[in-house]
C-alpha positions, 0 to 999 in steps of 0.5 A, a space after each residue: 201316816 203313822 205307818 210311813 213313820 214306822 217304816 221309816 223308823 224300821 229303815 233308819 234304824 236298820 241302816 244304823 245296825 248296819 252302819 255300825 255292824 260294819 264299823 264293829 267289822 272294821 275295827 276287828 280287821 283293824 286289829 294288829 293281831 301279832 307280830 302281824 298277820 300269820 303272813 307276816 307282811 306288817 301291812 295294815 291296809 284298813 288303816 283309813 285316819 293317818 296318810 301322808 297329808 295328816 302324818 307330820 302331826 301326829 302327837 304323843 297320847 299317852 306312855 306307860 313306863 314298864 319295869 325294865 326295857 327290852 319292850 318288843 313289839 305289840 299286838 294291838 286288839 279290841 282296845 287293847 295293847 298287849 306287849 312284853 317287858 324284861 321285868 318279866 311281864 306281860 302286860 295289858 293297857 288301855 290302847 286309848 288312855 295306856 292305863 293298866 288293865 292287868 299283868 301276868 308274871 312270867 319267870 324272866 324277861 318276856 321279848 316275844 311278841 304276843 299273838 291274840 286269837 280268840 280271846 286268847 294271849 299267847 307268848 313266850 319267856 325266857 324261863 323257856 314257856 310259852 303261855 297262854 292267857 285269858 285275854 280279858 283278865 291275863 289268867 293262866 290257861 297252860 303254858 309249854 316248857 322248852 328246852 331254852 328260853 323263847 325269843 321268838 314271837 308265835 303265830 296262831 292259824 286254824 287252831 295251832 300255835 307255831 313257834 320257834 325256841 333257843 332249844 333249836 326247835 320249830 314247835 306245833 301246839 294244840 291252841 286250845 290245851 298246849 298238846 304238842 302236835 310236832 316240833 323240827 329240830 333246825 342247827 341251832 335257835 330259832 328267834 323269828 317268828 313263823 310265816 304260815 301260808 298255803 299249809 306251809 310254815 316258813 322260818 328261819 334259824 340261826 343256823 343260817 337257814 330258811 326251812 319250809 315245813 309241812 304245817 300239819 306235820 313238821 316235816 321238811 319241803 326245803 331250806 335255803 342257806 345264807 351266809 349269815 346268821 338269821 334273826 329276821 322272820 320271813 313274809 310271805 307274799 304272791 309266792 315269794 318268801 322275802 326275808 333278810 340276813 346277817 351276811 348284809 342282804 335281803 333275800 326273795 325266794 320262790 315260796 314252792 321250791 325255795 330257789 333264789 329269785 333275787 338278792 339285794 346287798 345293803 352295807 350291813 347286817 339285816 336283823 329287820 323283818 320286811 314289809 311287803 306291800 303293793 309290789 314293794 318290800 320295805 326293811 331296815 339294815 344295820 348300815 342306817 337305812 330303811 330300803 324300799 325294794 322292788 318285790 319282783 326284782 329286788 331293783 332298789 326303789 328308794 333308801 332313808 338313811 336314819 341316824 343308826 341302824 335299823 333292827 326294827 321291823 316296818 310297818 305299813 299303813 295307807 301309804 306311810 312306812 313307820 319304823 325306829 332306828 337304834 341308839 344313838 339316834 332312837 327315833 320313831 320314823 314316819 316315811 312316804 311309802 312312795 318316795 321315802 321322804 320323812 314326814 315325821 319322826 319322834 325321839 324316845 327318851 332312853 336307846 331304840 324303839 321296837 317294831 311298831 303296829 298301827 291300828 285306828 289311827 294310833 301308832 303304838 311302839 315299845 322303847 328299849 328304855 322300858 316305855 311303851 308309846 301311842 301317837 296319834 292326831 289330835 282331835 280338833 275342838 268341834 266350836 
């Protein structure tokens, strides 16, 4: 009898090792790494807590008011909130409480996004560096100086850090010491953040192309014109590169050769950064709506028409669509994936919220105002 008792201890406690090995693998997934995963698809699919029965009451957790505004988008890992400020700093919160863990001061305004890999923050300025931090205490491990200031987000794959810079170029960094591998000069800046898929790195400049780039050696495959200026960074996904632009339309091309698959015209510039999700491609457009398109055909699925225009860039999470619209209407949107209708929506207190990532139930948002947001459900008292 005291054998099976054993047993039966060993058995259980192997299954709660193995339930919360799972949990602890879950969460890491869950994390919203950059300004999304090197793909750029801002789909979080391992998102479980928010769907669209529970949506309309998510409720304000908690706010961190920064220095100044011009808040960009999130990363979001093991806990905590990284995110930029025009004050100059970096900053690292709680993501449960909002409370400050650290600051790293850089030598002006700080609008990329982080990247966070391998316990490291990577970011850019506008003093022209791009900086990596210890990701537990913010400490300076290198930074790169360009030739102009840094807007754009990076992204980190096997070991390399690609990003673009207001100096024209597309950078490839050592992650691990900052040695420049190679850079691509394109006709003018480069604020998107890099897509890297299938050894290929695809970003957009201002010059009004779409460049496709050998990611080991920076040398051109293609690029695709428009007829606009392009601040939108590109998604990658089943072979197609979706991505908008300033002459009003969304544009897919074929990830391989670069040639036009389809177009999409909306009534305005399209600064926002698509998400590409079961076949759909959700972005914003500057004629005051978010767009649901068919990612084959580019056939409009559905459009909400907000109160502004819509520079930010959607993310996705188990069937919902969050996403903020500009000053004067400034509100934080939850919309159905399938249908586009609104389930809940929040208004900041002071212009535009910026891209949203969504990690453990808990969306979290910076505000041009100089706030960063977390909502989330609240939790029901067991009694």
């Amino acid at each position: 009898m005291k054998n099976v008792r054993i047993l039966v201890s060993v058995l259980c406690a192997c299954f709660v090792y193995v339930a919360w090995g799972q949990q602890q693998a879950s969460n890491t997934q869950n994390n919203w790494t950059e300004f999304h995963r090197t793909n750029m698809i801002r789909w979080n699919p391992y998102e479980k807590v928010l769907n669209a029965r529970n949506a309309s009451h998510l409720t304000l957790k908690w706010s961190y008011a920064t220095g100044s505004g011009g808040n960009p988008s999130p990363a979001v890992v093991n806990g905590v909130v990284y995110i930029g400020s025009a004050d100059n700093n970096l900053y690292a919160l709680s993501a449960s409480t909002g409370a400050k863990l650290w600051t790293f001061t850089t030598g002006n305004a700080v609008s990329s996004s982080p990247a966070v890999a391998n316990g490291v923050v990577y970011v850019g300025s506008f003093d022209h560096n791009l900086y990596a931090l210890n990701a537990s205490t913010g400490a300076k491990l290198w930074n790169y100086t360009t030739g102009a200031q840094v807007e754009g987000s990076p992204t980190v794959v096997n070991g390399v850090v690609y990003f673009g810079s207001d100096d024209d170029n597309v950078y490839a960094l050592k992650a691990s010491t900052g040695g420049k591998l190679w850079s691509y000069a394109t006709g003018n800046n480069v604020t998107s953040s890099p897509a890297v898929v299938n050894g290929m790195v695809y970003v957009e400049s201002a010059d009004s192309n779409v460049y496709a780039l050998n990611a080991s050696t920076g040398a051109k495959l293609w690029s695709y014109t428009t007829g606009g200026e392009r601040y939108s960074s590109p998604a990658v996904a089943n072979g197609m590169v979706y991505v908008g632009s300033q002459d009003d339309n969304v544009y897919a091309l074929n990830a391989s050769t670069g040639s036009l698959v389809w177009s999409y015209a909306t009534g305005g510039g399209v600064e926002s950064s698509p998400a590409v999700v079961n076949g759909v491609v959700y972005i914003g457009s500057g004629d005051n709506s978010v767009y649901a398109l068919n990612a084959d055909t580019g056939a409009k699925l559905w459009s909400y028409a907000t109160g502004s225009y819509v520079d930010s860039s959607p993310a996705v999470a188990n069937g919902i669509v969050y996403v903020a619209s500009g000053n004067p209407d400034n509100n934080l949107y939850a919309l159905n994936a399938s249908t586009g209708a609104k389930l809940w929506s929040y208004t900041t207190n002071n212009d535009e919220s910026s891209s949203p990532a969504v990690v453990n139930g808990v969306v979290y948002v910076g505000s041009y105002g100089g706030d960063v947001y977390a909502f989330g459900l609240v939790a029901r008292n067991p009694n």
